[in-house]
N, C-alpha and C positions, 0 to 999 in steps of 0.2 A: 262646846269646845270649838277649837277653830281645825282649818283643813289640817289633813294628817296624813302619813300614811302607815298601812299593816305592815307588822315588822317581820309577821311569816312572809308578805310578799315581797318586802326588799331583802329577805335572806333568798328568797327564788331569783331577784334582779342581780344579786351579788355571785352566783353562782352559775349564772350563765346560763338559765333555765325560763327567760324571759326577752324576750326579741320582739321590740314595741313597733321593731317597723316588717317583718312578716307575721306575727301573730293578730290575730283576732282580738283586739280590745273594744271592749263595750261599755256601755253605761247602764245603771237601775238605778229607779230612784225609790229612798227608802222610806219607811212612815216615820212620825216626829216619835211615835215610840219606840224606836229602832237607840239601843245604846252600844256605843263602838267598847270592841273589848279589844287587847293587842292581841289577844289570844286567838281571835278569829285567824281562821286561812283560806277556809273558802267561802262561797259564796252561798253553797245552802247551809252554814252556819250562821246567816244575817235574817232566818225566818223571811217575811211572806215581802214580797217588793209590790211598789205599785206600777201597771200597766207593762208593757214589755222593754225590756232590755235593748238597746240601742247602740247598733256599733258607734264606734268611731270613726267615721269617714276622713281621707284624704289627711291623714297623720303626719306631722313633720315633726322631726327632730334635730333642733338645729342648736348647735352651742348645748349641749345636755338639757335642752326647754321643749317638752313634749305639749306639741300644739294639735286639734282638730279642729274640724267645724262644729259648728251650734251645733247643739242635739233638738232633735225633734222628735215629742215619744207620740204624736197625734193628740188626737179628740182623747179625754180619759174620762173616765166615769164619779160623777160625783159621791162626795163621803170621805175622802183623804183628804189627808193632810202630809204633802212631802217634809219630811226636816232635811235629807240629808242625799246626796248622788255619790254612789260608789263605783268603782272604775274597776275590774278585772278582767282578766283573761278569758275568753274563752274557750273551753277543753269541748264544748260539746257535752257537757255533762254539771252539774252544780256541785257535785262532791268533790272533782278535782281541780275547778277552774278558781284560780289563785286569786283572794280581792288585791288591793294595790293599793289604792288611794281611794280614801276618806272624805268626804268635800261637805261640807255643810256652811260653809262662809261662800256660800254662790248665791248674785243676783234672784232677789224673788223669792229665795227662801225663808221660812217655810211658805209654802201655799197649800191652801184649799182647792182640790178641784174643783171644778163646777161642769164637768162636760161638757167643757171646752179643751180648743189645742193649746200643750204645755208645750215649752220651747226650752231648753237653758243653755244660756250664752257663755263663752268661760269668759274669763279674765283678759282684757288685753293688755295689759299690765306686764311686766318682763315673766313673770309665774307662769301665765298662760291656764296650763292645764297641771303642769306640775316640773319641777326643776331639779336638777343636781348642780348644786352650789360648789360655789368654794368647801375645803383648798382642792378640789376635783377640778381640771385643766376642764375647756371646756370639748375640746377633741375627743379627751379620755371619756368625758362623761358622754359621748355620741357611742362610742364605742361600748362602755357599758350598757346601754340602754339595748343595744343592737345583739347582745346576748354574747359578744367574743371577746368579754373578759370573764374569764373564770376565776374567783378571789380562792377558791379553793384549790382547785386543781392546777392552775398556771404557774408557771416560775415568775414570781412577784419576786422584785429585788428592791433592794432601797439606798439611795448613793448619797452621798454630801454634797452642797453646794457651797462653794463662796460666798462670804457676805456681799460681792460684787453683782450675783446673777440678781435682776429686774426679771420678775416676776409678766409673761407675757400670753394675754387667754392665746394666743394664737398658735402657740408653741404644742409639737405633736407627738414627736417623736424624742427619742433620747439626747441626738446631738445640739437639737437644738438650743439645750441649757446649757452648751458650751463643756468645759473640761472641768470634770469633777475631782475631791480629796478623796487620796485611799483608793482603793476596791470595793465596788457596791458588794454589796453582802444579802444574800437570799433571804427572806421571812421565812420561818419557820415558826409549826406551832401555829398557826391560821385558823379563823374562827371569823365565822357570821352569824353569828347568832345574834336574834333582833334585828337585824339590820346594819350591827354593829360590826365592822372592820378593826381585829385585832392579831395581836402576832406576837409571840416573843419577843423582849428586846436584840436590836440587832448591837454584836460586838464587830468591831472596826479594827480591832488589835490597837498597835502602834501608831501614829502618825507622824510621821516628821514634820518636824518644826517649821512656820513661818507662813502660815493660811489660818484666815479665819474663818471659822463654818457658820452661813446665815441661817442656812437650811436643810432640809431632806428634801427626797425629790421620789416619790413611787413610782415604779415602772414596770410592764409585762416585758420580760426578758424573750426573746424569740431567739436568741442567737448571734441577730444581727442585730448592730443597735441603728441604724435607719429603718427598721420597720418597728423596732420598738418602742410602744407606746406609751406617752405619759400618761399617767394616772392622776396624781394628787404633789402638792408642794407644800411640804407641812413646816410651820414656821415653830409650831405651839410645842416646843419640844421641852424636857426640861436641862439646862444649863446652856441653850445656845441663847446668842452669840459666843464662840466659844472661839479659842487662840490652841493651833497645836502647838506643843510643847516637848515632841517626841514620847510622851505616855502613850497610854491605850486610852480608846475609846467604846463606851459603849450607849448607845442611843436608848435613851429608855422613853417608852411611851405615856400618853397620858393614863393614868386608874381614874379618872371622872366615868361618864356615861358613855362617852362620844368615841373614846378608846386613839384608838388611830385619826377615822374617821364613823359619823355615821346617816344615814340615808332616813332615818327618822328624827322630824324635827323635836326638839330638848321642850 
């Protein structure tokens, strides 16, 4: 298969339970009989690794693109064979340290040890080590990754945009998509499961006439809306581009896999 990642550990990314830049992130690399189930969560769930676990040194996370340095696991002992490097947290324990990401489309894989030093380089590629894509802002995805978005517990809202607003990675906070239709309206009904961002549809009531909606726009509600954070700009809705007409609106989301949005690739 190609790189992936656990969908227990992006339900822990989604829920604020995961903090890529003060936790402890490591590397193991796994034997070629090692097969990924989604079901795994932790990491003594993945049976026997080869040679020791390796942090991640000097972490960036910049535009939602979780970058480190090469790994270097030393000299290893001949008789393996790597298929695959997995990436989790560190708890200090294997029962509760949450895997992440899946990587077996990395340089060099598989190999044979031979008692020699193993190294593995990631990607310099825009992926790096692993990314939160569109339609996730790349601000919000800095912010997710840092652990102070809670998709469960936060006041996630959801607002209409103009088919006018231009879509911009730079944009961070709420004003800056400029003036929204309506009254954003709170998600209700919130679920992460798999890694999957889902919510009741939002109803908008009424809208008076003479705007046309391009978009939605997700956002952590704080009260203020300059510290309020964008999340995601979702285009994929079903009946927009849409013309008010003074009816009611209500925003329904996708029933595919992906839901809202979601943090495992399809």
């Amino acid at each position: 298969m190609s790189n992936t990642s656990y969908p227990k550990g992006m339900e822990k990314l989604l829920s604020g339970s995961v903090n890529a830049t003060a936790d402890t992130f490591k590397a193991a690399l796994l034997p070629s009989g090692y097969a990924f189930s989604v079901s795994h969560e932790f990491l003594s769930q993945l049976g026997s690794i080869i040679g020791t676990a390796q942090p991640l040194l000097n972490k960036t996370i910049t535009g939602g693109v979780l970058d480190a340095d090469d790994l270097d696991f030393g000299a290893l002992a001949p008789g393996s064979t790597i298929g695959s490097v997995v990436i989790f947290k560190d708890t200090g324990n294997t029962s509760t340290s949450p895997v992440l990401f899946f990587l077996d489309t990395v340089t060099g894989l598989p190999m044979a040890t031979n008692g020699g030093a193993v190294t593995i380089p990631w990607d310099n590629g825009v992926k790096k080590i692993a990314r939160i894509n569109l339609p996730i802002y790349p601000k919000g995805a800095e912010k997710m990754w840092a652990g102070s978005i809670n998709f469960s517990a936060d006041d996630i809202k959801v607002a209409l945009l103009p088919s006018s607003y231009v879509y911009d990675a730079a944009h961070e906070f709420l004003p800056d998509v400029g003036a929204v239709i309506g009254t954003a309206q709170a998600l209700a009904s919130r679920t992460v499961t798999g890694g999957v961002f889902d919510a009741a549809d939002a109803n908008f009531g009424a809208l008076a006439s003479g705007s046309t909606i391009g978009s939605v726009v997700l956002y952590k509600d704080t009260g203020t809306a300059a510290t309020s954070p964008l999340i995601a700009c979702v285009t994929d809705v079903l009946g927009l581009p849409l013309a008010t007409n003074g009816g009611g609106l209500v925003v329904q989301w996708s029933n595919g896999a992906a839901r809202i949005f979601s943090l495992v690739p399809a």
